[in-house]
py3Dmol code that shows the C-alpha trace and the ligand (Angstrom):
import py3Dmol

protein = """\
ATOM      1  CA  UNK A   1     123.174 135.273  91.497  1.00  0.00           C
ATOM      2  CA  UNK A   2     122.401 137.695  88.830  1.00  0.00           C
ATOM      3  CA  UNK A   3     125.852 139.590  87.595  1.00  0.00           C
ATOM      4  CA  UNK A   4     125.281 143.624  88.086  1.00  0.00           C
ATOM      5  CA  UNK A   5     124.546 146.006  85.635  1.00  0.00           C
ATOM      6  CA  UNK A   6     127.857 147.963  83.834  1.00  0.00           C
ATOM      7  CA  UNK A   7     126.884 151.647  83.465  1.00  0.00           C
ATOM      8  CA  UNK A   8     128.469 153.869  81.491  1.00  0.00           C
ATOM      9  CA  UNK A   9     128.005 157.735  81.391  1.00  0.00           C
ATOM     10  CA  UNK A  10     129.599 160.471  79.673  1.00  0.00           C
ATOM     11  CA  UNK A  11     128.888 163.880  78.721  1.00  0.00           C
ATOM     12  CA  UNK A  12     130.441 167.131  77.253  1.00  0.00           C
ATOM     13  CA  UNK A  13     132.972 169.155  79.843  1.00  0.00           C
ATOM     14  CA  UNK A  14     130.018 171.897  81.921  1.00  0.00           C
ATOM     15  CA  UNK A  15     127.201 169.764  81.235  1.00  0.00           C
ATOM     16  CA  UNK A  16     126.566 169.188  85.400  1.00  0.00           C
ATOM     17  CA  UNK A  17     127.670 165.124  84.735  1.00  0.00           C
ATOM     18  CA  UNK A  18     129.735 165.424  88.327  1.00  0.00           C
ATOM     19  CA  UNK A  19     126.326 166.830  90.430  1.00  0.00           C
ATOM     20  CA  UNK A  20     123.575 164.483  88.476  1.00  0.00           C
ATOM     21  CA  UNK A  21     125.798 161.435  89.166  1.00  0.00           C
ATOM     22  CA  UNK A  22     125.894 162.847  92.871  1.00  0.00           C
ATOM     23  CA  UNK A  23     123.005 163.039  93.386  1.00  0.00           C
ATOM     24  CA  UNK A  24     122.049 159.110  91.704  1.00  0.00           C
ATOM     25  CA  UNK A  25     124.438 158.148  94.147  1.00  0.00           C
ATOM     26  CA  UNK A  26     122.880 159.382  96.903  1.00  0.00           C
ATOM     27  CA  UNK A  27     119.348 157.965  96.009  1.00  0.00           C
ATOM     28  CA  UNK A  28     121.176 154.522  94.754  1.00  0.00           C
ATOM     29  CA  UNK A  29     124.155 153.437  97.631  1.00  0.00           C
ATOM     30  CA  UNK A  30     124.269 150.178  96.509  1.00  0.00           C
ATOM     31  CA  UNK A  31     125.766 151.863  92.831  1.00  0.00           C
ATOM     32  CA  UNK A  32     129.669 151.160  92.769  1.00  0.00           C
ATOM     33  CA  UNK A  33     131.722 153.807  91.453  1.00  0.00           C
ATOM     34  CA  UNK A  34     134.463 152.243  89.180  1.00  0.00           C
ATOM     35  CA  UNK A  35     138.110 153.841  90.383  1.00  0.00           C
ATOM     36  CA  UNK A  36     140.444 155.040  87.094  1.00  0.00           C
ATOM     37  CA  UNK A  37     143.835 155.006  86.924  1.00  0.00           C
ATOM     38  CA  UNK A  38     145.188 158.440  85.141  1.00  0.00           C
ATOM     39  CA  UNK A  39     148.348 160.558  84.525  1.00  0.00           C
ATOM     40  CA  UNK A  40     146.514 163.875  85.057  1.00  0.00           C
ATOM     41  CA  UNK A  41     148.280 166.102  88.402  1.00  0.00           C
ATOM     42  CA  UNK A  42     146.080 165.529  91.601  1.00  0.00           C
ATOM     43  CA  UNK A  43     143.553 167.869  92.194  1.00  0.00           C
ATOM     44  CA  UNK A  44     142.534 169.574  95.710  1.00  0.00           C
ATOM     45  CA  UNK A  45     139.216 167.325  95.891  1.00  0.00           C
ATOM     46  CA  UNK A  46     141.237 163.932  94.824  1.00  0.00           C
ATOM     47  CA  UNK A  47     142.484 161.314  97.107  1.00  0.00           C
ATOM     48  CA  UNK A  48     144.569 158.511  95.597  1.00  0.00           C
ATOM     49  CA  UNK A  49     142.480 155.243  95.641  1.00  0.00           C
ATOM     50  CA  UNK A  50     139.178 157.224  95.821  1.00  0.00           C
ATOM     51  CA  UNK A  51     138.901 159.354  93.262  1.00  0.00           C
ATOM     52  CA  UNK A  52     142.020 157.769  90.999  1.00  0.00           C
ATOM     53  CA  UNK A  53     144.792 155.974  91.297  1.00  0.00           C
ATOM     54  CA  UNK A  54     147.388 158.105  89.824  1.00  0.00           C
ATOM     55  CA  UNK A  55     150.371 157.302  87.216  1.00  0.00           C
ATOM     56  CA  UNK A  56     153.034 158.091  85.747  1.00  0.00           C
ATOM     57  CA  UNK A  57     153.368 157.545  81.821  1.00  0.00           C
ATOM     58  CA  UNK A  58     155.408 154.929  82.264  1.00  0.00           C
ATOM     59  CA  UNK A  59     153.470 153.200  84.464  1.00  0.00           C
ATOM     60  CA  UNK A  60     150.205 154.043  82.602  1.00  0.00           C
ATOM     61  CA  UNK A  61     151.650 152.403  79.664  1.00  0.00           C
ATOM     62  CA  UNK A  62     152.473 149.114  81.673  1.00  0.00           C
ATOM     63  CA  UNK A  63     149.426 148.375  82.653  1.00  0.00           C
ATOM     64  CA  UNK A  64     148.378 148.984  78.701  1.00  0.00           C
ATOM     65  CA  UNK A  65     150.738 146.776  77.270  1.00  0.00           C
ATOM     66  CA  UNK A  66     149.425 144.240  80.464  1.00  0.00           C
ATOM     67  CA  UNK A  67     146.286 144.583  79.042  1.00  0.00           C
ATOM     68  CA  UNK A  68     144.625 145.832  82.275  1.00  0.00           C
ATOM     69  CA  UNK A  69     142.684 148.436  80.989  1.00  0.00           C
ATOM     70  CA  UNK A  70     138.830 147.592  79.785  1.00  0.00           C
ATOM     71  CA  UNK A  71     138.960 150.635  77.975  1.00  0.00           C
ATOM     72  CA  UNK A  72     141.626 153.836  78.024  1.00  0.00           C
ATOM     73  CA  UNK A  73     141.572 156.695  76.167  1.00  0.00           C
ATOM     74  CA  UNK A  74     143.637 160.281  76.160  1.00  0.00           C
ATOM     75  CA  UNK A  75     141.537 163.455  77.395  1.00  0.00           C
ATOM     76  CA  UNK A  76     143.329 167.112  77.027  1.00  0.00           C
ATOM     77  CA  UNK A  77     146.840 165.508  76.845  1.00  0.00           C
ATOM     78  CA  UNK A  78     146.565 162.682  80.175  1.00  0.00           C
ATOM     79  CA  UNK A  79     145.559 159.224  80.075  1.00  0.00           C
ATOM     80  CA  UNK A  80     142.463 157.347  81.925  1.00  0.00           C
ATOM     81  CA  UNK A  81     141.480 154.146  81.810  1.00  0.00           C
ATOM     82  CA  UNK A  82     139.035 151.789  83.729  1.00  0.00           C
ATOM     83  CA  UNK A  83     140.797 149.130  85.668  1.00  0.00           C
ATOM     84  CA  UNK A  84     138.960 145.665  84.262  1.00  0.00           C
ATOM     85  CA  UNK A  85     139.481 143.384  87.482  1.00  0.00           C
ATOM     86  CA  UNK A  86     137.557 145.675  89.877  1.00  0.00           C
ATOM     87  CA  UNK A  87     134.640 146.156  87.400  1.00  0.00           C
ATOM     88  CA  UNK A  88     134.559 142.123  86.789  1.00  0.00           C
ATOM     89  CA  UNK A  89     135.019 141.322  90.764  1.00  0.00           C
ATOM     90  CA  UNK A  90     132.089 143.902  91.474  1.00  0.00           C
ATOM     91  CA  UNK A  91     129.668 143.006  88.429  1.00  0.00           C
ATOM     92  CA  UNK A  92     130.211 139.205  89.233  1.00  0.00           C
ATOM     93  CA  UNK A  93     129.528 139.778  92.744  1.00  0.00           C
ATOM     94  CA  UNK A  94     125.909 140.982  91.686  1.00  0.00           C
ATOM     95  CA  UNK A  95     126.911 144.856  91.914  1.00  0.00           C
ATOM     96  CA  UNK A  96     126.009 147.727  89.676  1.00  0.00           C
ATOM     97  CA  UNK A  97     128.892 149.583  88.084  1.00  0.00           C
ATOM     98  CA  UNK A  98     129.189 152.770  87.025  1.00  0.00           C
ATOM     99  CA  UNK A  99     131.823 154.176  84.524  1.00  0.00           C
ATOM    100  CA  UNK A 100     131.898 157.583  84.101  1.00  0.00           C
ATOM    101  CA  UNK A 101     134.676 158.392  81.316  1.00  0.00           C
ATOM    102  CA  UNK A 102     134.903 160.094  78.208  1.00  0.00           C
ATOM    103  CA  UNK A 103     133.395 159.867  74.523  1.00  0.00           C
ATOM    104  CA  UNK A 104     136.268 158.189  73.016  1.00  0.00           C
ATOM    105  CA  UNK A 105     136.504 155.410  75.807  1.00  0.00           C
ATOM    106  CA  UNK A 106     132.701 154.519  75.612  1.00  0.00           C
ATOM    107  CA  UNK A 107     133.188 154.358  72.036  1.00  0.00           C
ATOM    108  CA  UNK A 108     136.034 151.943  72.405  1.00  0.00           C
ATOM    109  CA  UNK A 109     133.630 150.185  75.193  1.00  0.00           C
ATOM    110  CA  UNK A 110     130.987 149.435  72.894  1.00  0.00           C
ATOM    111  CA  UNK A 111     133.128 148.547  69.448  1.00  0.00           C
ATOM    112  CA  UNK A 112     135.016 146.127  72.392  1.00  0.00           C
ATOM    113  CA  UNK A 113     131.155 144.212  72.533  1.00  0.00           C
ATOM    114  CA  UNK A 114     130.844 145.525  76.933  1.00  0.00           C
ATOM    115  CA  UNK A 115     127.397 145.061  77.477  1.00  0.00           C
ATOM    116  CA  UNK A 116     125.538 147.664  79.881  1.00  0.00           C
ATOM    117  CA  UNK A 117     123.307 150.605  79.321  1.00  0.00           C
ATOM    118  CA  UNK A 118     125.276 153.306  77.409  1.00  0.00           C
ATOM    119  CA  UNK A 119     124.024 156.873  78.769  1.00  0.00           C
ATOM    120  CA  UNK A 120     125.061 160.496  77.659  1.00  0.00           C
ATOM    121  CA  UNK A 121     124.139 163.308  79.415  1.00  0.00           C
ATOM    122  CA  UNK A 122     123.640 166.224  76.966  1.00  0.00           C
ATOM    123  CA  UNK A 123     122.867 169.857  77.197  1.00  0.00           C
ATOM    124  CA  UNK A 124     119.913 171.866  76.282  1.00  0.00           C
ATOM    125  CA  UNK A 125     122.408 173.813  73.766  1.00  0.00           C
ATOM    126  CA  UNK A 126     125.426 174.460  73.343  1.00  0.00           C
ATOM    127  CA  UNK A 127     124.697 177.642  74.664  1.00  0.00           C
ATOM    128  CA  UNK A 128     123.804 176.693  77.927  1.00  0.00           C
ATOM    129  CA  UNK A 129     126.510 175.040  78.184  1.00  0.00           C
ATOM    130  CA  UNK A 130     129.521 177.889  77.232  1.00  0.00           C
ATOM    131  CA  UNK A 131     127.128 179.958  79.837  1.00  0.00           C
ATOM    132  CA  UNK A 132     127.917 177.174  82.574  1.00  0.00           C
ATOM    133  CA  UNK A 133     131.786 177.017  81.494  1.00  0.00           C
ATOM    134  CA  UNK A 134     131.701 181.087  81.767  1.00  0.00           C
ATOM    135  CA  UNK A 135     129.512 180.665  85.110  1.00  0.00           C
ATOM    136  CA  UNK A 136     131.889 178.193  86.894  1.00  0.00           C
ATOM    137  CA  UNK A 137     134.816 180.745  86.217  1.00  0.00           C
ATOM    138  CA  UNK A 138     137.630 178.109  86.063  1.00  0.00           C
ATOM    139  CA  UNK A 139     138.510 178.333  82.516  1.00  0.00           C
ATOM    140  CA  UNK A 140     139.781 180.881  80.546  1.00  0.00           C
ATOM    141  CA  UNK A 141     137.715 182.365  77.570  1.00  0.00           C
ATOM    142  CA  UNK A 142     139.942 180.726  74.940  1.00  0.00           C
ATOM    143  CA  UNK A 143     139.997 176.844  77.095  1.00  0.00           C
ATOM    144  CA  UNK A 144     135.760 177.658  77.136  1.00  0.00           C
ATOM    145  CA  UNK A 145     135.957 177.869  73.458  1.00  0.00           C
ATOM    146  CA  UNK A 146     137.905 174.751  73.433  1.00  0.00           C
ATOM    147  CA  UNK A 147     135.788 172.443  75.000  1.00  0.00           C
ATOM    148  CA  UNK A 148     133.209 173.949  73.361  1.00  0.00           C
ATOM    149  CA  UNK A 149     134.393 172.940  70.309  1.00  0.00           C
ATOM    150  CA  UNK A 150     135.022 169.302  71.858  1.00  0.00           C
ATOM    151  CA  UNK A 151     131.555 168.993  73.101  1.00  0.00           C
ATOM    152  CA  UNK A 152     130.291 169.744  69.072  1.00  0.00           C
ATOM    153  CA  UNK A 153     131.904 166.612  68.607  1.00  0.00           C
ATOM    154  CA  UNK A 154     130.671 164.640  71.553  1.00  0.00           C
ATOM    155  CA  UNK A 155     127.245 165.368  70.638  1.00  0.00           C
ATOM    156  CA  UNK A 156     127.353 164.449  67.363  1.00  0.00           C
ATOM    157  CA  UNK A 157     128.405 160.962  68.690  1.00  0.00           C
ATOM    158  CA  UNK A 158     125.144 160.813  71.469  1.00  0.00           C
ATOM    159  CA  UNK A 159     123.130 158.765  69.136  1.00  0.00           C
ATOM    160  CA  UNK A 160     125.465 155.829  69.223  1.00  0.00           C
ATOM    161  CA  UNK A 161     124.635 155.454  72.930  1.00  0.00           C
ATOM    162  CA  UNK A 162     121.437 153.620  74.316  1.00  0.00           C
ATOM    163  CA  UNK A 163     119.822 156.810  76.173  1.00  0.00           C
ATOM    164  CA  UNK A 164     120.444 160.452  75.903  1.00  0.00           C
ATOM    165  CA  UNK A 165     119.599 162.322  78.904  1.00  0.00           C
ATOM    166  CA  UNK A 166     119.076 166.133  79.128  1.00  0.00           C
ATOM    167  CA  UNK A 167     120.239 167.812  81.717  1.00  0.00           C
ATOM    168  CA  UNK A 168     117.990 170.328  82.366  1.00  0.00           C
ATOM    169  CA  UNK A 169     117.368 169.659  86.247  1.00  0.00           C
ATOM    170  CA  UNK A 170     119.540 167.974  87.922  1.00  0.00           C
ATOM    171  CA  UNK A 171     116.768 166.203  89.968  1.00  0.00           C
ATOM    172  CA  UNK A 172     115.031 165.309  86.735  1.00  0.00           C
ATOM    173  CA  UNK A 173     118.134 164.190  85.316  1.00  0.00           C
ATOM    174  CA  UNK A 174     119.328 161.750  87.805  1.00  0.00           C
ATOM    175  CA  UNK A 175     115.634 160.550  88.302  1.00  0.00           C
ATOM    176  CA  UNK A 176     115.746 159.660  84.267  1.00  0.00           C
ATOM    177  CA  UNK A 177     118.644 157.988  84.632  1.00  0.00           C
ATOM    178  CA  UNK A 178     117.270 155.817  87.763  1.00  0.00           C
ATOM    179  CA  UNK A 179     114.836 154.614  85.735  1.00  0.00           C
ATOM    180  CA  UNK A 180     117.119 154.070  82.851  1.00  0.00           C
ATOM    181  CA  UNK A 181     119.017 151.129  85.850  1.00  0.00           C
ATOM    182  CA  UNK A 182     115.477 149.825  86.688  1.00  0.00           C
ATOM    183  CA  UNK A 183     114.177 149.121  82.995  1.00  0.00           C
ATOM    184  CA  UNK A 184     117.971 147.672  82.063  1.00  0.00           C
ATOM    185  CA  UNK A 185     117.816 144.897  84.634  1.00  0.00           C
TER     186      UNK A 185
END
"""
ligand_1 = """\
24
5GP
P 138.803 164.915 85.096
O 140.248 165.129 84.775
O 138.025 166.188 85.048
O 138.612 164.146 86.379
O 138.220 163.994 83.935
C 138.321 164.371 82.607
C 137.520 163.433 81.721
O 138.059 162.113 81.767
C 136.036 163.299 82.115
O 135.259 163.396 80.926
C 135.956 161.911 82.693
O 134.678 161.352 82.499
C 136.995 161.190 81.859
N 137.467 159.951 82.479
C 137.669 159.688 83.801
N 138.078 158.433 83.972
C 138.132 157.865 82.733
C 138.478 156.550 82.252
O 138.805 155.627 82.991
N 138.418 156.357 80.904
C 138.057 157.345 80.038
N 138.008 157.033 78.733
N 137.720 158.580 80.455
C 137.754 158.824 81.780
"""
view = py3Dmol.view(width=600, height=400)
view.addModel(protein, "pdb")
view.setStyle({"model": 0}, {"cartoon": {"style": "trace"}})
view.addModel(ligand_1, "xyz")
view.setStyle({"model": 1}, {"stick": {}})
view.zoomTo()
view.show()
């Protein structure tokens, strides 16, 4: 049996990551979301063991020093980090993979040798994307300008990845990224 492909996505806070992956999802069932373990507070929308499994510090830090982690990286003062056994289990068992995790941790992915097909979803500007920030209304003016700022950085990291992806349509978007799976395997 063929092992499945690892996919790994990120993209700058507002840039509509959440809905395009949605919405590959929905086309793609067979696509298994990998679960990360983090130290950020629940949110409404989370369910332990779904979404996350959440941590304390101390706990985060075990399964560090345990070497559990495939990658882990800190994101506006929590940790996350991708569990390694269920990616392995899943991507030995034939299944597709997807990571969805931050700049840093892809980074750390790649130098690490993971093989898979590296994607960043960008915006048209970053413009458009302090308009979606202001649009969603769940950050402040002053956290808006903050991410902002992050996703400068971010961008200027998009060539190291395989495929950059702009999200102009989500439709589009998730269609590009489809393909992206097809032409990888
Ligand atoms: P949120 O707290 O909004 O769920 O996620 C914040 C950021 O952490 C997002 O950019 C998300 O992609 C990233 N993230 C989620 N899980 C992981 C992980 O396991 N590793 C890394 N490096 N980033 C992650």
């Amino acid at each position: 049996m063929n092992k499945g492909l690892l996919i790994i996505v990120s993209g700058p806070s507002g840039v509509g990551k959440g809905t395009v992956l949605k919405e590959l999802r929905a086309k793609n069932p067979n696509i298994v979301p990998s679960i990360s373990a983090t130290t950020r507070e629940p949110r409404n929308e989370d369910t332990e063991g779904v979404t996350y499994f959440f941590k304390t510090e101390s706990e985060f830090k075990k399964m560090i020093d345990r070497g559990e982690f495939m990658e882990w990286a800190i994101f506006s003062g929590n940790y996350y980090g991708t569990p390694r056994e269920y990616v392995e289990k899943n991507l030995n068992e034939g299944r597709d993979v997807l990571l969805e995790i931050d700049v840093q941790g892809a980074l750390k992915l790649m130098e690490s040798g993971a093989e898979g097909a590296y994607i960043f979803i960008a915006p048209e500007s970053l413009d458009v994307l302090r308009q979606r920030l202001r649009g969603r209304g769940t950050e402040a003016e002053d956290e808006i300008e903050r991410r902002v700022k992050a996703a400068e950085w971010e961008l200027k990291q998009k060539d190291k990845y395989d495929y950059v992806v702009v999200n102009r349509v989500v439709r589009d978007a998730a269609d590009e990224i489809e393909n992206i799976i097809k032409q990888s395997k």
